[in-house]
VEXDREN-747940 format. One record per residue (C-alpha): residue number from 1; z, x, y. Coordinates in nm, 4 decimals, decimal comma, always signed. Layout:
BEGIN
NUM:Z:X:Y
...
! end
This chain:
BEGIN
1:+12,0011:-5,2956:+16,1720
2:+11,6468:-5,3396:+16,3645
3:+11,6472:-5,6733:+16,5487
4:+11,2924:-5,6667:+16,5521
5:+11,2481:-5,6683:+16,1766
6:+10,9469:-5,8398:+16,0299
7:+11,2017:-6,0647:+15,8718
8:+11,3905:-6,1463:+16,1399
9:+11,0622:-6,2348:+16,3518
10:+10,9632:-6,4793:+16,0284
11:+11,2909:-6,6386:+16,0375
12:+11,2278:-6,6989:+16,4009
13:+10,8541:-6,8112:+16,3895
14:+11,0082:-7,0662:+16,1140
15:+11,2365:-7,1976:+16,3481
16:+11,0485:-7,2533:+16,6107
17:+10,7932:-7,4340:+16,3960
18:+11,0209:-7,6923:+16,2010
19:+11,2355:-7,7744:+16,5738
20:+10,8378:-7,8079:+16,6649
21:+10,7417:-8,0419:+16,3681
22:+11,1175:-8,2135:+16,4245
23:+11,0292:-8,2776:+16,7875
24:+10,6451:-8,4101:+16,6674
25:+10,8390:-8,6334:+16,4575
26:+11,1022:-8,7693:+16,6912
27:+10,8270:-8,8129:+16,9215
28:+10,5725:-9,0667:+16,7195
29:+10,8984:-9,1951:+16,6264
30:+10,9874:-9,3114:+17,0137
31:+10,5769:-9,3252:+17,0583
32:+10,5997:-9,6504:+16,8151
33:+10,9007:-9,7941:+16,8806
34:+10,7823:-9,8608:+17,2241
35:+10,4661:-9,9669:+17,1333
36:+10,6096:-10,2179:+16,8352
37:+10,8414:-10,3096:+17,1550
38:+10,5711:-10,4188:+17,3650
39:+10,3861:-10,5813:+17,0883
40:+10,6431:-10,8219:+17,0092
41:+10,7427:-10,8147:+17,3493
42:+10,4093:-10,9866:+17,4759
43:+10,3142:-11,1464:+17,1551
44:+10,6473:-11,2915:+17,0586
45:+10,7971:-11,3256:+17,4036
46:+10,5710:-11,3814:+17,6172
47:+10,6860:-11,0673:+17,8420
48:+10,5459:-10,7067:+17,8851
49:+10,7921:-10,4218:+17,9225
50:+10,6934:-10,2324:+18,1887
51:+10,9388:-9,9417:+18,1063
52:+10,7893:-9,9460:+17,7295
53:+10,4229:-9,8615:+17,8561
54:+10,5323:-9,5932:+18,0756
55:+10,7487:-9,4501:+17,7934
56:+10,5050:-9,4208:+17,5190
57:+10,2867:-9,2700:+17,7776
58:+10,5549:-8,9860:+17,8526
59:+10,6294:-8,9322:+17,4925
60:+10,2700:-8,9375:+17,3975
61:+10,1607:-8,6768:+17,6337
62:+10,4511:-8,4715:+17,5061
63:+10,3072:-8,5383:+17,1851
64:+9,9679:-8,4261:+17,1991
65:+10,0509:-8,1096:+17,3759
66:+10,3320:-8,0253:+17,1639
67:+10,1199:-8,0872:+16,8769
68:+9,8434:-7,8710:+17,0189
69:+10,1135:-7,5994:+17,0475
70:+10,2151:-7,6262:+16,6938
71:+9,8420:-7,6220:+16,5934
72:+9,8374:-7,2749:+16,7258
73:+10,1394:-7,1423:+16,5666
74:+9,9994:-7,2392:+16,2195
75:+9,6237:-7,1620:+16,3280
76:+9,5123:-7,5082:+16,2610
77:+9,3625:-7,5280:+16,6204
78:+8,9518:-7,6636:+16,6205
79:+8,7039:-7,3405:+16,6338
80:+8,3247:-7,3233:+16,5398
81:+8,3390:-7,0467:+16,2990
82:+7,9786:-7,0588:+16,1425
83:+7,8201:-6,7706:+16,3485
84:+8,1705:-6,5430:+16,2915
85:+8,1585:-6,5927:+15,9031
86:+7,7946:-6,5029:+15,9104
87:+7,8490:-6,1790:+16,0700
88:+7,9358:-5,8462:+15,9549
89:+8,2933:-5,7326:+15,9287
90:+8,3231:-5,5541:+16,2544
91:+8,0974:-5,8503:+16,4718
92:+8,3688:-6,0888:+16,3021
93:+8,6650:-5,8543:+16,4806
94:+8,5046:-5,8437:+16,8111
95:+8,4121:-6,2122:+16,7651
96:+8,7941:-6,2673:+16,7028
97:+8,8601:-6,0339:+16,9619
98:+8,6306:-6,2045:+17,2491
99:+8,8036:-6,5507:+17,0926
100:+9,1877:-6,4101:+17,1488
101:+9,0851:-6,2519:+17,5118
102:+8,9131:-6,6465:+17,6087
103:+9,2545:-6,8089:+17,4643
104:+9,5189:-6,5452:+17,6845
105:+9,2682:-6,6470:+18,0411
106:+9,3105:-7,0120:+17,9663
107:+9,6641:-6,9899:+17,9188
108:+9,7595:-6,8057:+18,2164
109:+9,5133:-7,0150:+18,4076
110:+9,7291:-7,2929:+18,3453
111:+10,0343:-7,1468:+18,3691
112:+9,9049:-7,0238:+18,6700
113:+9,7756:-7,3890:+18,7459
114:+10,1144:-7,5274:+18,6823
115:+10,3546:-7,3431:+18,9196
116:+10,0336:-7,4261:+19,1892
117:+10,0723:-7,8157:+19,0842
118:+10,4307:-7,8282:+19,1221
119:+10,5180:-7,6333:+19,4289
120:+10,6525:-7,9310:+19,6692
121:+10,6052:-8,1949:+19,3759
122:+10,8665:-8,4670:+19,4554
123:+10,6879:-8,7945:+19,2751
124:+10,8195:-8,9660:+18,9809
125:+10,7373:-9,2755:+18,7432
126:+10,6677:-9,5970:+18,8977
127:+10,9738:-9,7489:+18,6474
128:+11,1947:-9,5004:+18,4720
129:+11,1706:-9,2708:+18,7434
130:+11,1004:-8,9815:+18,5040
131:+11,0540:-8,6597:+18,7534
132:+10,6801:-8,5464:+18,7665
133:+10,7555:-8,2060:+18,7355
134:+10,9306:-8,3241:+18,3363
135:+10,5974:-8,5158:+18,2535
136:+10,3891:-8,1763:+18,3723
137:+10,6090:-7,9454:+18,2181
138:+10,4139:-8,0058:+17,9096
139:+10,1112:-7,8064:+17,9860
140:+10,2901:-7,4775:+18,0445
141:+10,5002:-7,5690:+17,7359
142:+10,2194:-7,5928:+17,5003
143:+10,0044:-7,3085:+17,6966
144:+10,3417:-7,0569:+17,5995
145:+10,3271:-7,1534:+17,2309
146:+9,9734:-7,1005:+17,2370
147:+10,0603:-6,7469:+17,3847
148:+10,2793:-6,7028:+17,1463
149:+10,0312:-6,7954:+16,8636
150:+9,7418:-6,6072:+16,9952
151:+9,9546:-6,2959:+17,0676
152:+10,0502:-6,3089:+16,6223
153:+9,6655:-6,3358:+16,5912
154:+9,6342:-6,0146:+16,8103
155:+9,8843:-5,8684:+16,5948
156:+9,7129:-5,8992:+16,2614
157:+9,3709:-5,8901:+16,3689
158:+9,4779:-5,5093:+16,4893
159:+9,6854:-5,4522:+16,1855
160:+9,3908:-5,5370:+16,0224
161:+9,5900:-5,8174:+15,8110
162:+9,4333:-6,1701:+15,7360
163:+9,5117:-6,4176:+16,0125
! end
């Protein structure tokens, strides 16, 4: 049996993406129960939870770049695409081509970026104390999906199949 099997490789891009959209969820989920806790919290109360703010922030900047990971996987990411589907057939593969070489710089530039931010890193959260290093870990998180994403696109766009 071929582990690499174009099935196999579709069961694991499926996986990835629903424990993607499953974190996404659990995510807005703890996103707005902390802000609904700090709501009532000042409103109701009278007090602001300190550890609620920082929280949401965490989760939220999980979130986004999570969600910007996901994006790639299902090719849902923002791209000006009037000048590509105006061109001819082969402009439109060098056009794609040009757009998959920008995506694999920016990615290792931050991963790149990352290891360079965290050498000797040693702060954490003002209140949870939440490591800076798990808060920044996001970036080359989202920058590997998007790897992952873009190399697919490279895939099909040279197998000539419909990305």
């Amino acid at each position: 049996m071929n582990v690499s099997s174009p099935s196999t490789s579709h069961r694991m891009l499926a996986l990835l993406k629903t424990s993607l959209e499953v974190a996404v969820g659990l995510l807005v989920v703890g996103v707005v129960f902390c802000v609904v806790a700090n709501v009532f919290g000042r409103f109701v109360l009278n007090y602001s939870y300190a550890w609620a703010e920082e929280l949401s922030r965490v989760l939220f900047i999980w979130l986004v770049l999570l969600g910007a990971g996901l994006g790639s996987i299902d090719r849902e990411h923002v791209a000006v695409s009037f000048f590509k589907d105006k061109a001819p057939t082969p402009l439109k593969k060098l056009f794609s081509l040009l757009s998959i070489a920008i995506i694999y710089v920016v990615c290792v530039c931050i991963l790149l970026g990352f290891w360079d931010q965290i050498s000797g890193f040693t702060s954490a959260t003002p209140m949870l104390k939440i490591p800076g290093t798990v808060l920044y870990s996001a970036m080359p998180v989202m920058a590997v999906l998007t790897l992952i994403a873009n190399s697919l696109a490279l895939y099909h766009l040279l197998r000539g199949q419909p990305q």
